[in-house]
Kinemage of the C-alpha trace (Angstrom):
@kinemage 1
@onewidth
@group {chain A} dominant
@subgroup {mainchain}
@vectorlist {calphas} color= white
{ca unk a 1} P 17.993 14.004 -31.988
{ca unk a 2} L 16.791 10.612 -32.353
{ca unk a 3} L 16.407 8.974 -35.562
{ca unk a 4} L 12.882 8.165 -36.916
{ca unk a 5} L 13.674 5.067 -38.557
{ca unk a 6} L 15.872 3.664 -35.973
{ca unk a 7} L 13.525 4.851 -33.203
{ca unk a 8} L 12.063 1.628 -30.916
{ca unk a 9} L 8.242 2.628 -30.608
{ca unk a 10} L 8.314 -0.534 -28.152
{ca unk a 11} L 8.376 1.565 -24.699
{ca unk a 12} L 5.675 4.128 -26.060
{ca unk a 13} L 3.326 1.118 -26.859
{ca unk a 14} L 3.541 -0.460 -24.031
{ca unk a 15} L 3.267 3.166 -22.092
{ca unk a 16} L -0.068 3.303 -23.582
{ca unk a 17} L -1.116 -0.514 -23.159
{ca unk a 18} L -0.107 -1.183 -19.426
{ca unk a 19} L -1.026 2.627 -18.106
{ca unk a 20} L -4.371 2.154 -19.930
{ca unk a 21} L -4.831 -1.614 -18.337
{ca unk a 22} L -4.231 0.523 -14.914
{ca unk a 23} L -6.526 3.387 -15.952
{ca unk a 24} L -9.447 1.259 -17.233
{ca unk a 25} L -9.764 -0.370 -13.836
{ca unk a 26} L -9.861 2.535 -12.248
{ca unk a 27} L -12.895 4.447 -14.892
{ca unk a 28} L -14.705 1.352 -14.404
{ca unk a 29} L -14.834 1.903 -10.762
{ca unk a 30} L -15.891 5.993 -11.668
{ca unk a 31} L -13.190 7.574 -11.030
{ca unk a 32} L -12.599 10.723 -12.674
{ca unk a 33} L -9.121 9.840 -13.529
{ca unk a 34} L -9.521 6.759 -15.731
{ca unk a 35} L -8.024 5.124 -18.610
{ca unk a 36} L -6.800 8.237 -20.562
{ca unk a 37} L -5.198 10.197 -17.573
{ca unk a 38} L -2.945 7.174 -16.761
{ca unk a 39} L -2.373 6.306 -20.200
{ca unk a 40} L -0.994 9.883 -20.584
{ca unk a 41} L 0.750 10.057 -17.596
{ca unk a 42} L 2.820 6.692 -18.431
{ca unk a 43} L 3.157 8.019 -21.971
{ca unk a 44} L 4.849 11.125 -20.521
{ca unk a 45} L 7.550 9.753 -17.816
{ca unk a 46} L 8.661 7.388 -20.791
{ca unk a 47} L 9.300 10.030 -23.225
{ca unk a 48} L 10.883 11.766 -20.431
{ca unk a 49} L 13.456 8.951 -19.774
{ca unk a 50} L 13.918 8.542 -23.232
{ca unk a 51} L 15.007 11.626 -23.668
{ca unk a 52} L 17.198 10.967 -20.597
{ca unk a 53} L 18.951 8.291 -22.015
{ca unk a 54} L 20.068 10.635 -24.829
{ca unk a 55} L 22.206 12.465 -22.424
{ca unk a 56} L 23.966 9.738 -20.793
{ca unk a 57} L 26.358 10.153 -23.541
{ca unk a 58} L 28.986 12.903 -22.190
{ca unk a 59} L 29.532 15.920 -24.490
{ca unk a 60} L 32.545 16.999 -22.980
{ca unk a 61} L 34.470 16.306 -19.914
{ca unk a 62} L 32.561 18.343 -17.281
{ca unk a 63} L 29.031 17.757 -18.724
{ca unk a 64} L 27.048 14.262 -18.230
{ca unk a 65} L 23.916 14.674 -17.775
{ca unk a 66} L 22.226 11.741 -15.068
{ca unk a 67} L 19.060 10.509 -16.122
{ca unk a 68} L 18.385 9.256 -12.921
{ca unk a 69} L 17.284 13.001 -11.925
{ca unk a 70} L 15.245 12.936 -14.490
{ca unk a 71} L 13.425 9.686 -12.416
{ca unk a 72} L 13.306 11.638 -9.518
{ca unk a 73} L 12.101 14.412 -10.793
{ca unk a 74} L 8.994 12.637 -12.367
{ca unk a 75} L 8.106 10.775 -8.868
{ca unk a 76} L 7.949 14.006 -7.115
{ca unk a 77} L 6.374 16.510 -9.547
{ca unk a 78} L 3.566 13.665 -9.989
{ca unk a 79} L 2.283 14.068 -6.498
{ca unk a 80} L 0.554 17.228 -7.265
{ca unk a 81} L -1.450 15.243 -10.048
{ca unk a 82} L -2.176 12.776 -6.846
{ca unk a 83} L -3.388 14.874 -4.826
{ca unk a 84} L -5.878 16.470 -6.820
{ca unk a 85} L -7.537 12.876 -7.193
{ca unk a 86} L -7.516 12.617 -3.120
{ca unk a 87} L -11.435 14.026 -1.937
{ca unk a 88} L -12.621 14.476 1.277
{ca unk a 89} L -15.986 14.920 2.578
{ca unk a 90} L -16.631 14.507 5.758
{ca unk a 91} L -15.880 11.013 7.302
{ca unk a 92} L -15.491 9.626 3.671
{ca unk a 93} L -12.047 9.997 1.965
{ca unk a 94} L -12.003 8.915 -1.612
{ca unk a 95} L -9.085 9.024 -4.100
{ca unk a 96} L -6.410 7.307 -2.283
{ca unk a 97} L -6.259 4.519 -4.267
{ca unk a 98} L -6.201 6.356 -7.539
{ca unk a 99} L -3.432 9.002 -6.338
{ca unk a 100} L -1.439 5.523 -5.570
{ca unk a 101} L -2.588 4.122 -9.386
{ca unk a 102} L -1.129 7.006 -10.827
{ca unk a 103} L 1.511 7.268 -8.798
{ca unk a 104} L 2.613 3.641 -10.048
{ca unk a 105} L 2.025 4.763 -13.816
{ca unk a 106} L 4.790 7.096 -13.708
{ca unk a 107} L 6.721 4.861 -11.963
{ca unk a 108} L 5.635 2.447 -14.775
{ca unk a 109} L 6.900 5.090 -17.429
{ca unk a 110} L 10.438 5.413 -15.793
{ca unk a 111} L 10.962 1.548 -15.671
{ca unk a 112} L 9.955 1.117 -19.798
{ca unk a 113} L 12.034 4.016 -20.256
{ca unk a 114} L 14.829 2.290 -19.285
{ca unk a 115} L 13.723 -0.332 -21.257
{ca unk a 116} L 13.000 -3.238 -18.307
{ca unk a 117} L 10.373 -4.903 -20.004
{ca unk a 118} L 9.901 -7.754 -18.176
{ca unk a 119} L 9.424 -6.006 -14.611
{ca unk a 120} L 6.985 -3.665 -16.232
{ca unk a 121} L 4.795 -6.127 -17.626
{ca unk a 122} L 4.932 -8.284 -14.422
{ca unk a 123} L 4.461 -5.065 -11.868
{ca unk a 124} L 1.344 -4.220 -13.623
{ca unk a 125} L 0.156 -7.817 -13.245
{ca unk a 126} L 0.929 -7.331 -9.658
{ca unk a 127} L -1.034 -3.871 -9.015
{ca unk a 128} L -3.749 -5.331 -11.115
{ca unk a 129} L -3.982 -8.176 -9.138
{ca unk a 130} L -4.208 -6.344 -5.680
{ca unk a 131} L -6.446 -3.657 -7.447
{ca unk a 132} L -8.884 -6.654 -8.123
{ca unk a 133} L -8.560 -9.194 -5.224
{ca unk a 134} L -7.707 -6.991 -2.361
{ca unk a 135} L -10.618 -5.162 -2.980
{ca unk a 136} L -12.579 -8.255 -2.291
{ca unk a 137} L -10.457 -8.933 1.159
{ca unk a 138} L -10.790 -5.683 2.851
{ca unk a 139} L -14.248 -6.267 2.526
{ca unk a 140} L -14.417 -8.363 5.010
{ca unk a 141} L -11.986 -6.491 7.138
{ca unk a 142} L -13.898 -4.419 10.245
{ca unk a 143} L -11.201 -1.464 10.704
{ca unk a 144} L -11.367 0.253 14.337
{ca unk a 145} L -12.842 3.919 13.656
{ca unk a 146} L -12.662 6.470 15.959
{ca unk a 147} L -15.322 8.803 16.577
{ca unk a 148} L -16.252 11.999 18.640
{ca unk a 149} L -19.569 12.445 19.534
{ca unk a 150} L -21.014 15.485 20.995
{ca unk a 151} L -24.516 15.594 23.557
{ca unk a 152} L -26.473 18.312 24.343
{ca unk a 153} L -28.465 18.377 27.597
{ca unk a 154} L -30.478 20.178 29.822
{ca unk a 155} L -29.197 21.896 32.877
{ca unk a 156} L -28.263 19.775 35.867
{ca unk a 157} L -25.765 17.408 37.409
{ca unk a 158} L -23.419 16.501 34.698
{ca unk a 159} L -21.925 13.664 36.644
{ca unk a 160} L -24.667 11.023 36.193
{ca unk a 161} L -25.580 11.916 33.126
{ca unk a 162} L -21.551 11.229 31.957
{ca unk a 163} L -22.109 7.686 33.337
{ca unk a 164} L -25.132 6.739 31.970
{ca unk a 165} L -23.914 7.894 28.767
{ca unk a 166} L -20.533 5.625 29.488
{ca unk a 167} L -22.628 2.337 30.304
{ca unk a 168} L -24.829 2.574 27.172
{ca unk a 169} L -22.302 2.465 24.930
{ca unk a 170} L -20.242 0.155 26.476
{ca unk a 171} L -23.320 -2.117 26.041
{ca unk a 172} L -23.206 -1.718 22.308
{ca unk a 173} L -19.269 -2.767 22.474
{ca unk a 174} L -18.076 0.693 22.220
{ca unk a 175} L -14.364 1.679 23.654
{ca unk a 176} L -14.599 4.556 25.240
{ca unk a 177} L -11.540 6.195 24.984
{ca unk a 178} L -12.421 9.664 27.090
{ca unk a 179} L -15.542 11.611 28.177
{ca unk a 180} L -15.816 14.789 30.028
{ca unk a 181} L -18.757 17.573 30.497
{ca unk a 182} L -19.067 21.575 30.972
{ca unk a 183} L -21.619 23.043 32.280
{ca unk a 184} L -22.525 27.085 32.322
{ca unk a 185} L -24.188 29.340 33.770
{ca unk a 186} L -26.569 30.043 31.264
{ca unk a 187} L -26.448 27.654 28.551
{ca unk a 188} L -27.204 23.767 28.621
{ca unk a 189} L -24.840 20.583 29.592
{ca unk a 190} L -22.126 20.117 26.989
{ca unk a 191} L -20.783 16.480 27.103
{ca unk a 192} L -17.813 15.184 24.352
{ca unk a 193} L -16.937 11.443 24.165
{ca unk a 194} L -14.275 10.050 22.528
{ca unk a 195} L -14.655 6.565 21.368
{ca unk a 196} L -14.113 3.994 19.188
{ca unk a 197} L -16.018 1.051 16.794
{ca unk a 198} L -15.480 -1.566 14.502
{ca unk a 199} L -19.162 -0.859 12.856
{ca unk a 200} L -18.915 2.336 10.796
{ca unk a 201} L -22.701 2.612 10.743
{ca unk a 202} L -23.596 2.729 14.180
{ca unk a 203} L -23.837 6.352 14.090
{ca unk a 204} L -27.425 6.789 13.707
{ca unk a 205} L -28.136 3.837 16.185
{ca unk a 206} L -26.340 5.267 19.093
{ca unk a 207} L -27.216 9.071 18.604
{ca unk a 208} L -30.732 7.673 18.517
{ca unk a 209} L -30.328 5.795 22.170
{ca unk a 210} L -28.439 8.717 23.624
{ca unk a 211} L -31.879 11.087 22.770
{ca unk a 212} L -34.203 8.762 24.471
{ca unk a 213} L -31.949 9.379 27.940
{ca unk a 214} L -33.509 11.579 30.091
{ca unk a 215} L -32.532 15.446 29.689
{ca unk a 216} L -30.493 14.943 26.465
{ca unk a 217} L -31.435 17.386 23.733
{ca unk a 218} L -29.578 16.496 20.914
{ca unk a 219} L -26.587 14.341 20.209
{ca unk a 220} L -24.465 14.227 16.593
{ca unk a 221} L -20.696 12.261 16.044
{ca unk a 222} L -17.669 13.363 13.937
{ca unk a 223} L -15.239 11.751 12.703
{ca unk a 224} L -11.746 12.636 13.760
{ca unk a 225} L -8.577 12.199 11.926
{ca unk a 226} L -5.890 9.848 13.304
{ca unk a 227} L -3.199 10.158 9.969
């Protein structure tokens, strides 16, 4: 048991002050896990650590307890609290960035701990820094999305139809990465293209074109997972 008056409060502080620094970034972009849920989460892999440390000394010959298990421990029971951050609707995935925030705050916790000061202080500098510039670069960065878009059309030859489709969007710089039709019997043309963009909001535009060609009844895009 550790002594109250002897005990250094130092790694507890900074717990709160460097996981909160991390934390308030992240509530003052609205995430739901802000300021306290990082503070807490740096609070707790430091205690845990601490503790830790207390075991390091052996209390017999066959029993030392490595508080480097404790570390690992910590990084992989926090992924749960990560994932529950990560939301997905649709084409939009939000979260990643805050799974990764607290991620690094129990990281954070291990390092003061273990009582590394110095990298603690200048890590968080370092994730604040890319949490506040880089958020700046990438938006200017055009990422290549890739996109499945579905048409609808009336009964007929599927053939022509396929490369009129091809040459439109080709026109508005779209890759077209595959395209192939079905027809039945009974039911109407059913034409899937797989392509790719660098403009994320050309959805409407091009499902918009692709009604006005003759015979198409309806046309709608997904978004399809390449992780």
């Amino acid at each position: 048991m550790m002594d109250f008056a002897q005990f250094d409060f130092v790694p507890l502080l900074l717990a709160v002050l460097l996981g909160g620094l991390v934390g308030l970034e992240r509530e003052m972009h609205g995430r739901p896990a802000g300021l306290r849920t990082h503070a807490l989460v740096c609070v707790c892999s430091t205690m845990l650590i601490l503790v830790a440390r207390q075991g390091e000394i052996p209390t017999s010959e066959r029993h030392v307890f490595d508080p480097n298990r404790m570390g690992a421990g910590i990084v992989t029971g926090i992924g749960f609290l990560g994932a529950a951050t990560v939301l997905r609707s649709g084409d939009l995935l939000r979260g990643l960035t805050t799974a990764a925030c607290i991620w690094f705050v129990a990281g954070l916790g291990i390092v003061l701990g273990n009582k590394d000061y110095a990298l603690a202080i200048v890590g968080t500098l370092f994730v604040l820094s890319v949490l506040t510039y880089f958020e700046r670069a990438s938006g200017l960065i055009r990422p290549t999305i890739y996109r499945r878009l579905f048409v609808s059309a009336e009964r007929g030859e599927v053939d022509p139809l396929i490369e009129e489709i091809k040459t439109m969007l080709e026109a508005e710089a779209v890759r077209v990465i595959d395209i192939h039709g079905r027809t039945s019997r009974s039911g109407p043309l059913s034409i899937t293209v797989y392509l790719s963009t660098r403009n994320r909001f050309q959805g409407p535009h091009l499902t918009e074109r692709i009604c006005m060609l003759e015979g198409v009844k309806e046309a709608h895009w997904k978004g399809i997972r390449t992780d």
